[in-house]
Biopython code that builds the backbone (N, CA, C, O; Angstrom):
import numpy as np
from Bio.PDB.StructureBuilder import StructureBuilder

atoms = [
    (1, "UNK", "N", (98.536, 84.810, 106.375)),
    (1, "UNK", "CA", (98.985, 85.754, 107.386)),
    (1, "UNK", "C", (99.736, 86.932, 106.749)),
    (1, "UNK", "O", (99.652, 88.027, 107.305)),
    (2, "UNK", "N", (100.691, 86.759, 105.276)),
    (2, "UNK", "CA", (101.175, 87.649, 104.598)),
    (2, "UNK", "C", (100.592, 88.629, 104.494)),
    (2, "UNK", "O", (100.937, 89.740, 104.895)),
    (3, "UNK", "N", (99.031, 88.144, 103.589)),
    (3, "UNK", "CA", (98.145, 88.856, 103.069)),
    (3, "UNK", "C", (97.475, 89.702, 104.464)),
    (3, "UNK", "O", (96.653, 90.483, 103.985)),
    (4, "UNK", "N", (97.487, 89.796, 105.374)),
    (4, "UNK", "CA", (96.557, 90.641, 106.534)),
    (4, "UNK", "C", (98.016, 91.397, 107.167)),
    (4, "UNK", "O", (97.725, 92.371, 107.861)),
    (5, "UNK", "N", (99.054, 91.219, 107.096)),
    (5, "UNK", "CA", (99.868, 92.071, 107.219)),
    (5, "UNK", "C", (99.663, 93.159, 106.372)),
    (5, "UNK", "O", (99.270, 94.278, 106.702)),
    (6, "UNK", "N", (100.062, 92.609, 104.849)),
    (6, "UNK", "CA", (100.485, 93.540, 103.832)),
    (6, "UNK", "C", (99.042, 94.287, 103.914)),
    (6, "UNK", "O", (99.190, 95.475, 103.628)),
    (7, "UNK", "N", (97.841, 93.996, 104.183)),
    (7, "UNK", "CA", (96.474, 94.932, 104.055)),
    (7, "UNK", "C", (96.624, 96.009, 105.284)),
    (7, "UNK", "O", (96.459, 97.228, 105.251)),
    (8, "UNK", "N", (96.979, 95.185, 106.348)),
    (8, "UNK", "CA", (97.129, 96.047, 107.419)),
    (8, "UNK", "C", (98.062, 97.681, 107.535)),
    (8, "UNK", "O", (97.789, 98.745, 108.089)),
    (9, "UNK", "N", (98.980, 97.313, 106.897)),
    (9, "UNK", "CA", (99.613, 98.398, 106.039)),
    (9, "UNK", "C", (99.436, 98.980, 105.014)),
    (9, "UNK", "O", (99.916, 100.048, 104.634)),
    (10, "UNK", "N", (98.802, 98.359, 104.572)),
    (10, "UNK", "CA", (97.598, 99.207, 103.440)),
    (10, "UNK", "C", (96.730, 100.387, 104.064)),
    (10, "UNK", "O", (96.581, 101.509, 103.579)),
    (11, "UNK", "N", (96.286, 99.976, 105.039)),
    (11, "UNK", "CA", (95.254, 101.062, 105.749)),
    (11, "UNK", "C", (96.198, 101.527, 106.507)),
    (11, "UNK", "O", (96.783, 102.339, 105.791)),
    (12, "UNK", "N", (96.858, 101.497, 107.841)),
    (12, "UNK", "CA", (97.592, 102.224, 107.847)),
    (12, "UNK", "C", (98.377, 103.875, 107.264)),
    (12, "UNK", "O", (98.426, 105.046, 107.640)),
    (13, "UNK", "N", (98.996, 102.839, 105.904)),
    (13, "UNK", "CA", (99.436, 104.004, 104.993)),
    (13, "UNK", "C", (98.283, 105.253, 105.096)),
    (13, "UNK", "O", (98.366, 106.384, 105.575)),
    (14, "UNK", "N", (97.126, 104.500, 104.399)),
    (14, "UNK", "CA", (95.934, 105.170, 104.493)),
    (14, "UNK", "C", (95.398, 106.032, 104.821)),
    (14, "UNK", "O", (95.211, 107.152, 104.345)),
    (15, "UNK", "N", (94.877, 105.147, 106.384)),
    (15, "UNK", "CA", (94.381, 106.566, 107.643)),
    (15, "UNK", "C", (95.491, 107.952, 107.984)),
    (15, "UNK", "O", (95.134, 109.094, 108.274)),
    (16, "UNK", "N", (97.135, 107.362, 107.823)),
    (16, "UNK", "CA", (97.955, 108.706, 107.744)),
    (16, "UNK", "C", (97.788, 109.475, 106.888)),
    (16, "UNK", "O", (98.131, 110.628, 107.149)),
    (17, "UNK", "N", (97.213, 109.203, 105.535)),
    (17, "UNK", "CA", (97.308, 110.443, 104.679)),
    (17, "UNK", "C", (96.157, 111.030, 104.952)),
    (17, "UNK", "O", (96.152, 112.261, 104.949)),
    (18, "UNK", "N", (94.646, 110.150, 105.316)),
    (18, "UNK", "CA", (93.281, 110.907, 105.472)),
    (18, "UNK", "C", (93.571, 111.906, 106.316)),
    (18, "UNK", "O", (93.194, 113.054, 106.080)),
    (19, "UNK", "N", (94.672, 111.403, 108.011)),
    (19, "UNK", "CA", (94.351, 112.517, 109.117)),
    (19, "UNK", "C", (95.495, 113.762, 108.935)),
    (19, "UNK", "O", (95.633, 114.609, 109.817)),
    (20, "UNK", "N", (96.302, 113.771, 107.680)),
    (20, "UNK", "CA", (97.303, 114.599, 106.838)),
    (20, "UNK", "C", (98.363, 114.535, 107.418)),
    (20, "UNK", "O", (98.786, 115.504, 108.049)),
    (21, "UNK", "N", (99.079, 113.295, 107.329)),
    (21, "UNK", "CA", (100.351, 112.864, 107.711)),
    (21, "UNK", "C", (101.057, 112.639, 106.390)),
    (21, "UNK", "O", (100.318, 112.613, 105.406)),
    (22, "UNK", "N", (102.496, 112.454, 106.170)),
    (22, "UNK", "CA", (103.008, 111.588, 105.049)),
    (22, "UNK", "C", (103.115, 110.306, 105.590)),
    (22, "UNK", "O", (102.919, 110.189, 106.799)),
    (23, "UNK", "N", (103.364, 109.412, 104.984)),
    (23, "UNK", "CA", (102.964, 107.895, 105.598)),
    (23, "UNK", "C", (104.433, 107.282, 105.336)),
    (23, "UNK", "O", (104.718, 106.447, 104.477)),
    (24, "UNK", "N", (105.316, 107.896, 106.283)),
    (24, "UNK", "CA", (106.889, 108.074, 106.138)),
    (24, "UNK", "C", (106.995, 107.296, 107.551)),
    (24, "UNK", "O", (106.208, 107.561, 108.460)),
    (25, "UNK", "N", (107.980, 106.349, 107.683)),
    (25, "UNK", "CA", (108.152, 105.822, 109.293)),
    (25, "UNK", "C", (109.168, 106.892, 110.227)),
    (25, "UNK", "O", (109.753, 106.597, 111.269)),
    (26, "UNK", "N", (109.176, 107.923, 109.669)),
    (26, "UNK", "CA", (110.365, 108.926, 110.681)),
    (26, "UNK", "C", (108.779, 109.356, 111.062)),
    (26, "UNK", "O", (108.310, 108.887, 112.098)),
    (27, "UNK", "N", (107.953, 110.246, 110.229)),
    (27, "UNK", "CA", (106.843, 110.545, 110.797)),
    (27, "UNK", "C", (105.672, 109.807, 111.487)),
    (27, "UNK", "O", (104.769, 110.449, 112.024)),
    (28, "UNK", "N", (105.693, 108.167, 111.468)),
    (28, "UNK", "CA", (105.163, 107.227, 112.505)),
    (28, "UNK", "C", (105.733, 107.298, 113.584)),
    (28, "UNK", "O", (105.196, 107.205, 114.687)),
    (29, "UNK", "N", (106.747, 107.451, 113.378)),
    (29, "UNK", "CA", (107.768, 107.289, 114.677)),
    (29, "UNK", "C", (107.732, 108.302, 115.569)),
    (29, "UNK", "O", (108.042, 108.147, 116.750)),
    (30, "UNK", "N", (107.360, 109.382, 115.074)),
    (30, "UNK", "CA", (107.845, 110.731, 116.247)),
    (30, "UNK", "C", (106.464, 110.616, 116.856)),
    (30, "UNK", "O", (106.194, 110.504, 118.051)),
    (31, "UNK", "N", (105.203, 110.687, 115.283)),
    (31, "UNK", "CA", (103.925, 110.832, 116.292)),
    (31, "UNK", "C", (103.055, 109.843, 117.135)),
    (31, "UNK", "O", (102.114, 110.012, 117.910)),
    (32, "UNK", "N", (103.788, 108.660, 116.647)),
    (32, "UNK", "CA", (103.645, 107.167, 117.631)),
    (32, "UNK", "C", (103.771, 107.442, 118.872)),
    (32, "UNK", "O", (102.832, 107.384, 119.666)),
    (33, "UNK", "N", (105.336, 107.879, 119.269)),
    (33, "UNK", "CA", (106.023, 107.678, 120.621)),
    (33, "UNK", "C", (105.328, 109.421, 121.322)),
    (33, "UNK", "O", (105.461, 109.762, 122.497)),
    (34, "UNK", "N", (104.765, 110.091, 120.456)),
    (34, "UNK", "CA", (104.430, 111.012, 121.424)),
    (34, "UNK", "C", (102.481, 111.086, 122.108)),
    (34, "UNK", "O", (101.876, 112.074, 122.525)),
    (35, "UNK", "N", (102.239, 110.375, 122.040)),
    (35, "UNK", "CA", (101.359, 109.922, 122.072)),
    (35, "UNK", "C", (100.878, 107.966, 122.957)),
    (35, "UNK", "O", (99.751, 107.692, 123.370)),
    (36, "UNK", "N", (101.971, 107.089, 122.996)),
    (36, "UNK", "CA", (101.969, 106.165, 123.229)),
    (36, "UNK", "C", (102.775, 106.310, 124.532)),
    (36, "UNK", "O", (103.799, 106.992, 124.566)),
    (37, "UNK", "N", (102.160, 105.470, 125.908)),
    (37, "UNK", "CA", (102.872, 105.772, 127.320)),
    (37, "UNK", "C", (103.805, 104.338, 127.373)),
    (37, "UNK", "O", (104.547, 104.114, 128.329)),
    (38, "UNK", "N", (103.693, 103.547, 126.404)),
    (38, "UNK", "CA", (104.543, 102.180, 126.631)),
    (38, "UNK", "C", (105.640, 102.732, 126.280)),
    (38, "UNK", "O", (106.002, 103.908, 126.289)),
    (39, "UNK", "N", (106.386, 101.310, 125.816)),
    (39, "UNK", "CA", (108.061, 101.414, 125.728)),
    (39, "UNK", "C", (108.037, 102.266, 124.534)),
    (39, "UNK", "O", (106.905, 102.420, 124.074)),
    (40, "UNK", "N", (108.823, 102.757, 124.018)),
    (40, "UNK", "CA", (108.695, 103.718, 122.927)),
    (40, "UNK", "C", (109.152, 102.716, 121.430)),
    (40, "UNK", "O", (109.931, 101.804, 121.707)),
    (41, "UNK", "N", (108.907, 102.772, 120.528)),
    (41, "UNK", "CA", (109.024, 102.398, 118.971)),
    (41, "UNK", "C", (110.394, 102.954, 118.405)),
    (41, "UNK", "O", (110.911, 104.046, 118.644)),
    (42, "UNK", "N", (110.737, 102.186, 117.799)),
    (42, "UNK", "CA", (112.261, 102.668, 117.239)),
    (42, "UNK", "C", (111.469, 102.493, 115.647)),
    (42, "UNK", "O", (110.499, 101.832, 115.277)),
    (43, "UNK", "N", (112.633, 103.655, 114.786)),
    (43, "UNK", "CA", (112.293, 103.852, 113.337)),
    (43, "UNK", "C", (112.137, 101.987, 112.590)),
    (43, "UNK", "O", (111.395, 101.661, 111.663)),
    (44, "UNK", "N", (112.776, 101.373, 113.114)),
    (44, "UNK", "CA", (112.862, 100.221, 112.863)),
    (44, "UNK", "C", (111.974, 99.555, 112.679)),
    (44, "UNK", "O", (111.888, 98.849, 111.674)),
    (45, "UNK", "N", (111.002, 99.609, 113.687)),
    (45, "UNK", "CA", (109.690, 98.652, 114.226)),
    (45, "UNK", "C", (108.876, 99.343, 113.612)),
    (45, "UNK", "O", (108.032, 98.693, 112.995)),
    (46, "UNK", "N", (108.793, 100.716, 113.529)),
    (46, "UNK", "CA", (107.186, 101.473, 112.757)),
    (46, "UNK", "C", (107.648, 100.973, 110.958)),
    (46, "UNK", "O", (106.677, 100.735, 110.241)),
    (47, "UNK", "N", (108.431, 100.895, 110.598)),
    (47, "UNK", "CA", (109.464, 100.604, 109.395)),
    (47, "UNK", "C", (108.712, 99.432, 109.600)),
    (47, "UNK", "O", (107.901, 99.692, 108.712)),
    (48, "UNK", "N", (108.288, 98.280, 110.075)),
    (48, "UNK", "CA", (107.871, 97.280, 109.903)),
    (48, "UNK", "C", (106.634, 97.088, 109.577)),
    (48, "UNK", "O", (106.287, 96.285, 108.712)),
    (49, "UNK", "N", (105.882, 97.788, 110.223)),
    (49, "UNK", "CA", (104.454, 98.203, 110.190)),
    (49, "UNK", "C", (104.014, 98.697, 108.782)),
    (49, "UNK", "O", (103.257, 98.041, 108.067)),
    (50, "UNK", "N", (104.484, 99.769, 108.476)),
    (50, "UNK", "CA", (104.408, 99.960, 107.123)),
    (50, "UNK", "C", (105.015, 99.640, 105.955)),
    (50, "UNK", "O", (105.191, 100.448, 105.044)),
    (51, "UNK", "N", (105.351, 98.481, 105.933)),
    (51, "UNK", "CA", (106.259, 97.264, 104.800)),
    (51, "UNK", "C", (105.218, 96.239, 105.025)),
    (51, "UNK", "O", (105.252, 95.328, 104.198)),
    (52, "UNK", "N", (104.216, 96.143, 106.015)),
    (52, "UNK", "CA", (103.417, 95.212, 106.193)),
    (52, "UNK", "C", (104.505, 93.959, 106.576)),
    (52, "UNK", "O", (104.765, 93.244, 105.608)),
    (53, "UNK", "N", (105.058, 93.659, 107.628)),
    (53, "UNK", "CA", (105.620, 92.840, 107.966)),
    (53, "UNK", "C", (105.291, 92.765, 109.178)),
    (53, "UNK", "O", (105.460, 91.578, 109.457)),
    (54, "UNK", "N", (104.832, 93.429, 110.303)),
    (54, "UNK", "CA", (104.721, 93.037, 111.467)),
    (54, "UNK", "C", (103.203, 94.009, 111.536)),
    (54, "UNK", "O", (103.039, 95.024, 110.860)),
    (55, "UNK", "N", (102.276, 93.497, 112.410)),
    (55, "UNK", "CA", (101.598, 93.950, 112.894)),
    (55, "UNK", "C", (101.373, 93.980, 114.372)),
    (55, "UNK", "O", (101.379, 93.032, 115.158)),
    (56, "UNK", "N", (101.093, 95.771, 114.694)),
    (56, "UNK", "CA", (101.219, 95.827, 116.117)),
    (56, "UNK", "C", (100.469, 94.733, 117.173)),
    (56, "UNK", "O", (99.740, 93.803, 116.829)),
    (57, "UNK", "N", (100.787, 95.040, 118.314)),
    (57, "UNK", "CA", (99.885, 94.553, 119.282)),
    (57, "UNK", "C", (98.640, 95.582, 119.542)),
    (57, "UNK", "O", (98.648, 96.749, 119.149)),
    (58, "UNK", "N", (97.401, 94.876, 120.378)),
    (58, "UNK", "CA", (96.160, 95.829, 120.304)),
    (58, "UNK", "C", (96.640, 96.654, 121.450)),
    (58, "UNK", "O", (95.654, 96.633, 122.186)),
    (59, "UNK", "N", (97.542, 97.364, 122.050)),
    (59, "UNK", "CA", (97.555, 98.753, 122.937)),
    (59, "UNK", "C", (98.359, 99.449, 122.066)),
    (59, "UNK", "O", (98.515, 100.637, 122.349)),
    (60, "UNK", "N", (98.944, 99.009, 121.025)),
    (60, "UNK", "CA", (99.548, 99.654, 120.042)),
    (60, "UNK", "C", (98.577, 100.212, 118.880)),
    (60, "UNK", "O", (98.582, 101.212, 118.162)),
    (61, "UNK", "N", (97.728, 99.069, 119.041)),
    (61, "UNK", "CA", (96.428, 99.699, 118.309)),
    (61, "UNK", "C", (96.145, 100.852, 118.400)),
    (61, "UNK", "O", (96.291, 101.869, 117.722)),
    (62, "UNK", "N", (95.620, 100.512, 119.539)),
    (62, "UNK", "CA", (94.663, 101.903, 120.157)),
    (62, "UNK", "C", (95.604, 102.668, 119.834)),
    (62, "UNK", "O", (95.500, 103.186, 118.722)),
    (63, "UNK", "N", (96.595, 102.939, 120.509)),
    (63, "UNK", "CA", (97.089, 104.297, 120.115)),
    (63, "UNK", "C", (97.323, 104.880, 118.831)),
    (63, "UNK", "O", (97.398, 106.108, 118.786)),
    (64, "UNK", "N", (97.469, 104.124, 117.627)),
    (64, "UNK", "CA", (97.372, 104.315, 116.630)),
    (64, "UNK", "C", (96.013, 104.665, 116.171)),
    (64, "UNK", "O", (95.910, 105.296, 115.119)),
    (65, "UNK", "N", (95.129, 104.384, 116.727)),
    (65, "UNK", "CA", (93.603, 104.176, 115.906)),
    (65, "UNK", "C", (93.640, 105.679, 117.145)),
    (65, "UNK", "O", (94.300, 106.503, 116.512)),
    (66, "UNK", "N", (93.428, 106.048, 117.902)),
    (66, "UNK", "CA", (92.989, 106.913, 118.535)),
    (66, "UNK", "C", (93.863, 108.627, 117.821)),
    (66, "UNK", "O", (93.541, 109.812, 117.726)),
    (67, "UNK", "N", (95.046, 107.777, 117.482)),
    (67, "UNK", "CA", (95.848, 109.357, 117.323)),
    (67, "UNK", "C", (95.497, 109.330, 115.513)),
    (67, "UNK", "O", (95.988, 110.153, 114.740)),
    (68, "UNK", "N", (94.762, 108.453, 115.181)),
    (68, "UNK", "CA", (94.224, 108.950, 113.552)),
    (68, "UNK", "C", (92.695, 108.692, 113.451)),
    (68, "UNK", "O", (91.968, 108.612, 112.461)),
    (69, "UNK", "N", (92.524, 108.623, 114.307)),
    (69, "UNK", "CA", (90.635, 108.980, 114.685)),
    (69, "UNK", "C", (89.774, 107.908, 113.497)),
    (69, "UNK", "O", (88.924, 108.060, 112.620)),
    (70, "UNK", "N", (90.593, 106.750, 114.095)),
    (70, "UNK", "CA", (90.221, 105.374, 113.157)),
    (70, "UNK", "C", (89.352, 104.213, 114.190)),
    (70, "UNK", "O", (90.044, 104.030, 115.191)),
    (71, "UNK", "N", (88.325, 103.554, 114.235)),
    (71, "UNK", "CA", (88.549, 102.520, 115.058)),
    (71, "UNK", "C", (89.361, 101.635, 114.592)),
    (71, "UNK", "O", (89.723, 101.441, 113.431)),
    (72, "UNK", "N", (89.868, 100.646, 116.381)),
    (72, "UNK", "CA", (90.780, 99.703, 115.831)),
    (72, "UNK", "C", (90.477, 98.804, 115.379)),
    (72, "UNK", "O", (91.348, 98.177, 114.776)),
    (73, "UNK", "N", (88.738, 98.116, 115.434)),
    (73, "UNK", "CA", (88.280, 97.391, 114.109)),
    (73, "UNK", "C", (88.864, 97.837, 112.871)),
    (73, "UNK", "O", (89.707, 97.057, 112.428)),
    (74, "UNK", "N", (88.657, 98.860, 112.196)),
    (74, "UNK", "CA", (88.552, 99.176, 111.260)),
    (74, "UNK", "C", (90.033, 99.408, 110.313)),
    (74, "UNK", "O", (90.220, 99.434, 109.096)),
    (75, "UNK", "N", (91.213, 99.600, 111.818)),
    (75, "UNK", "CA", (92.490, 99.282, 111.382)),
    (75, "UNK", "C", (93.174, 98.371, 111.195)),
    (75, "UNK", "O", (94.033, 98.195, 110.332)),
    (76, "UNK", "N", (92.723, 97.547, 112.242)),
    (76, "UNK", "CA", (93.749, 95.969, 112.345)),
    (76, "UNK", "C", (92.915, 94.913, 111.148)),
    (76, "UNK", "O", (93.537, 94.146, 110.413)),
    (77, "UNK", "N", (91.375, 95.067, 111.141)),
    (77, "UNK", "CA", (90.897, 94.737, 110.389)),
    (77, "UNK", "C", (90.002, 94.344, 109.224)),
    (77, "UNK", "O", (89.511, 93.316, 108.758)),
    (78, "UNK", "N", (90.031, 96.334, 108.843)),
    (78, "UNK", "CA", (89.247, 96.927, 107.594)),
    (78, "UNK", "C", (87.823, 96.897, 107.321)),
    (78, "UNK", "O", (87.208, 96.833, 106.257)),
    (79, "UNK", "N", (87.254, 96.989, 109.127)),
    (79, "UNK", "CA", (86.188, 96.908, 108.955)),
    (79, "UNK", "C", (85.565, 98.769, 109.457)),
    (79, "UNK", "O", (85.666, 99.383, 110.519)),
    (80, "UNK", "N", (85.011, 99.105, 108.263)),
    (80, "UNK", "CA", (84.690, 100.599, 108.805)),
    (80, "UNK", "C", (83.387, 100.617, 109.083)),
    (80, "UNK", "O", (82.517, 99.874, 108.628)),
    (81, "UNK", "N", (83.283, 101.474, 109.831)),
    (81, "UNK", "CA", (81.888, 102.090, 110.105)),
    (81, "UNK", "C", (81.263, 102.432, 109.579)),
    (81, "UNK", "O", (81.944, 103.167, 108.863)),
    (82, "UNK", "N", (80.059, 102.555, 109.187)),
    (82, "UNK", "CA", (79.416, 103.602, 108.308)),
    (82, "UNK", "C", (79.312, 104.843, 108.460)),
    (82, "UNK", "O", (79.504, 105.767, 107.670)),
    (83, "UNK", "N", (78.917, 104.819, 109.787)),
    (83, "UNK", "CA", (78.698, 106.414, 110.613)),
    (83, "UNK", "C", (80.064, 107.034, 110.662)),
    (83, "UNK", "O", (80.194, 108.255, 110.743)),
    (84, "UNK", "N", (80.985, 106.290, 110.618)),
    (84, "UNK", "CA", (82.271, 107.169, 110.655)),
    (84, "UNK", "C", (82.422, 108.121, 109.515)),
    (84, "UNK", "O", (82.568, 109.343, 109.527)),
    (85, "UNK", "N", (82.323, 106.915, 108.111)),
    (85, "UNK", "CA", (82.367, 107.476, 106.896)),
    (85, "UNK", "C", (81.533, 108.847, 106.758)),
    (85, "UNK", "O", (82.151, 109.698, 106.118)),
    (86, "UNK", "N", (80.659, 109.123, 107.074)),
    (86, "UNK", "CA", (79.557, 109.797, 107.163)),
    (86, "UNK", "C", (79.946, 111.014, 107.424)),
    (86, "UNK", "O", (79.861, 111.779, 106.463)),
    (87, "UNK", "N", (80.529, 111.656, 108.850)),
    (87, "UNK", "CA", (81.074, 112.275, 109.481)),
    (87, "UNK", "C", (82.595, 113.047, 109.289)),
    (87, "UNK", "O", (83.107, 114.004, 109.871)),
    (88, "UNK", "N", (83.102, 112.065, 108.075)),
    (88, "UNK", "CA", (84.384, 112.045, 107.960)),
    (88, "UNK", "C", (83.732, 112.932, 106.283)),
    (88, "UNK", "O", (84.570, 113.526, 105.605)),
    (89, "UNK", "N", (82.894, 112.913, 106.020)),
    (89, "UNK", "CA", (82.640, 113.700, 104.708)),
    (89, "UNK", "C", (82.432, 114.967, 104.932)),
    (89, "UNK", "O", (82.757, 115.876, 104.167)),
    (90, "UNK", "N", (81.582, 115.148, 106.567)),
    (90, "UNK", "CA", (81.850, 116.877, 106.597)),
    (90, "UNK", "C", (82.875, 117.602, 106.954)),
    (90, "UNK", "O", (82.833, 118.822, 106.798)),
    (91, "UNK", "N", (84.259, 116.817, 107.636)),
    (91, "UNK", "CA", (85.109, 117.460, 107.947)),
    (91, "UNK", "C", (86.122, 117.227, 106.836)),
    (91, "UNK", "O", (87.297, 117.162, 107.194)),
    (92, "UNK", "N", (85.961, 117.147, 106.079)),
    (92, "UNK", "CA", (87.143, 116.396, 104.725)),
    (92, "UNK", "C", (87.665, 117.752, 104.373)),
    (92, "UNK", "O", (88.761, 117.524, 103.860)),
    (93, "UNK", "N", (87.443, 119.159, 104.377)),
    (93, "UNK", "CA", (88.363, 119.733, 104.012)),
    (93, "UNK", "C", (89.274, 120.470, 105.262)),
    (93, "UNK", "O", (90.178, 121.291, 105.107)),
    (94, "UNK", "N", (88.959, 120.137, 106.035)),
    (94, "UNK", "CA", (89.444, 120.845, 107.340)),
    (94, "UNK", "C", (90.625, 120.020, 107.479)),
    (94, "UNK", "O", (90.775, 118.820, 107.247)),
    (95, "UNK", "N", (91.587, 121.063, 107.985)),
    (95, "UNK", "CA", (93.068, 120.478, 108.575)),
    (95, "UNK", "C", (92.792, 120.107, 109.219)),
    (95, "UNK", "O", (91.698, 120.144, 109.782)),
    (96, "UNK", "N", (94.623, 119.035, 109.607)),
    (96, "UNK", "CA", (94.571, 118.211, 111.032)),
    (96, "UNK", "C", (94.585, 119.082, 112.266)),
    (96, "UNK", "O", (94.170, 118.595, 113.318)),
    (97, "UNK", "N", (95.118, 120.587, 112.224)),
    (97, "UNK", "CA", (94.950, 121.160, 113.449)),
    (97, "UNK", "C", (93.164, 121.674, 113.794)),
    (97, "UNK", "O", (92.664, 121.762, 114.916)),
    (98, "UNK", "N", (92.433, 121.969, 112.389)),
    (98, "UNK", "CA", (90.814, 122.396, 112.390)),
    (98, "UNK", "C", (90.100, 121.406, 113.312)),
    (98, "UNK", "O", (89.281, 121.620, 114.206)),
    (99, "UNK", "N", (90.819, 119.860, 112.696)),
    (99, "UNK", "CA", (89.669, 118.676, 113.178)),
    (99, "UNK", "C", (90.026, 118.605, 115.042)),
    (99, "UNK", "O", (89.178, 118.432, 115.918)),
    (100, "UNK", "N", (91.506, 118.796, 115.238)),
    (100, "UNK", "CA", (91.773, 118.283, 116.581)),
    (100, "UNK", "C", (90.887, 119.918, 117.329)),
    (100, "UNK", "O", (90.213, 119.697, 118.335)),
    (101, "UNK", "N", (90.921, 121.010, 116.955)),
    (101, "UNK", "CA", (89.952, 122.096, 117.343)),
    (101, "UNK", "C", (88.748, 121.679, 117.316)),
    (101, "UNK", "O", (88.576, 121.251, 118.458)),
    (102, "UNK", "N", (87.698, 121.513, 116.677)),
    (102, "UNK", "CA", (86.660, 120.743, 116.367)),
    (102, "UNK", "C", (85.941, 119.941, 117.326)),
    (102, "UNK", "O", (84.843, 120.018, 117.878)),
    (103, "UNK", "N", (87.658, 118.548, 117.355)),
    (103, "UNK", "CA", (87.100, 117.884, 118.610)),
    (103, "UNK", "C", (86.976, 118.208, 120.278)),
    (103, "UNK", "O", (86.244, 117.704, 121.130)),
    (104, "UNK", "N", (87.778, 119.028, 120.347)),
    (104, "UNK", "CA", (87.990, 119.381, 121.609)),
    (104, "UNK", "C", (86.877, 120.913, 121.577)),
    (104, "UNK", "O", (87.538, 121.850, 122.025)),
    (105, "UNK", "N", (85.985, 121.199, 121.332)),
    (105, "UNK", "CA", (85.465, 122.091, 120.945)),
    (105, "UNK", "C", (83.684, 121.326, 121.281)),
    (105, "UNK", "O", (82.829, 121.789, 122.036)),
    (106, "UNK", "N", (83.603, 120.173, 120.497)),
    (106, "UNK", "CA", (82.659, 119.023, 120.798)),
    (106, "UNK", "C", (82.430, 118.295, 122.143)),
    (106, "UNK", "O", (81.492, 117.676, 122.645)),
    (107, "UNK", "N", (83.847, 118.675, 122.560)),
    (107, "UNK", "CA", (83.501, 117.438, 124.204)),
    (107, "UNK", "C", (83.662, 118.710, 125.235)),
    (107, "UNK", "O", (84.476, 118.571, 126.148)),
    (108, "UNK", "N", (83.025, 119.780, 125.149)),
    (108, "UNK", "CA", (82.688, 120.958, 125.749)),
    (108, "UNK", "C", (81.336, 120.678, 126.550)),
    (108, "UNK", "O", (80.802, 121.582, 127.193)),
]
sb = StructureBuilder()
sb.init_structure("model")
sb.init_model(0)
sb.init_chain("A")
sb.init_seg("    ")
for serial, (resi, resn, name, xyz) in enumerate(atoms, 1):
    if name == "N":
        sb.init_residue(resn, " ", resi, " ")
    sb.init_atom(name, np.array(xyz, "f"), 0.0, 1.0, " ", f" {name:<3s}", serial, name[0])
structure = sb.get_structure()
């Protein structure tokens, strides 16, 4: 159970730097709770997440996997897509504000 924590925070770390975050828990924390309609996350608890000590619950998922354009297969448990990968090669140099333009640009 150690070991799927500590991985789980492995990716984590991860997907924050792909969608150009620092993978800092002040910066989990602000863009967690602005984005998430539940109870809100204290520096504490995202601090857990990325020490690999606790892993969220799945509506915590989602919001995590949705606000870094991850599935939550692929977060909680490192299983990626192919087609994601794929997709994620043509936008690789584009900022995080280009890609969130992009998407909202796509569902037009």
């Amino acid at each position: 159970m150690q070991k799927d924590k500590r991985e789980f925070a492995e990716r984590l770390r991860a997907a924050m730097l792909r969608a150009g975050y620092e993978a800092r828990p002040s910066v989990l924390e602000r863009e967690f709770n602005l984005r998430h309609w539940g109870k809100p996350m204290t520096l504490h608890g995202v601090r857990r997440w990325l020490q690999g000590e606790v892993i969220p619950d799945y509506k915590k998922l989602q919001t995590l996997a949705e606000w870094l354009k991850v599935s939550v297969a692929e977060l909680a448990e490192g299983k990626a897509l192919a087609a994601k990968s794929q997709s994620d090669s043509r936008v690789r140099g584009l900022t995080y504000q280009d890609r969130d333009l992009l998407e909202l640009f796509l569902r037009l």
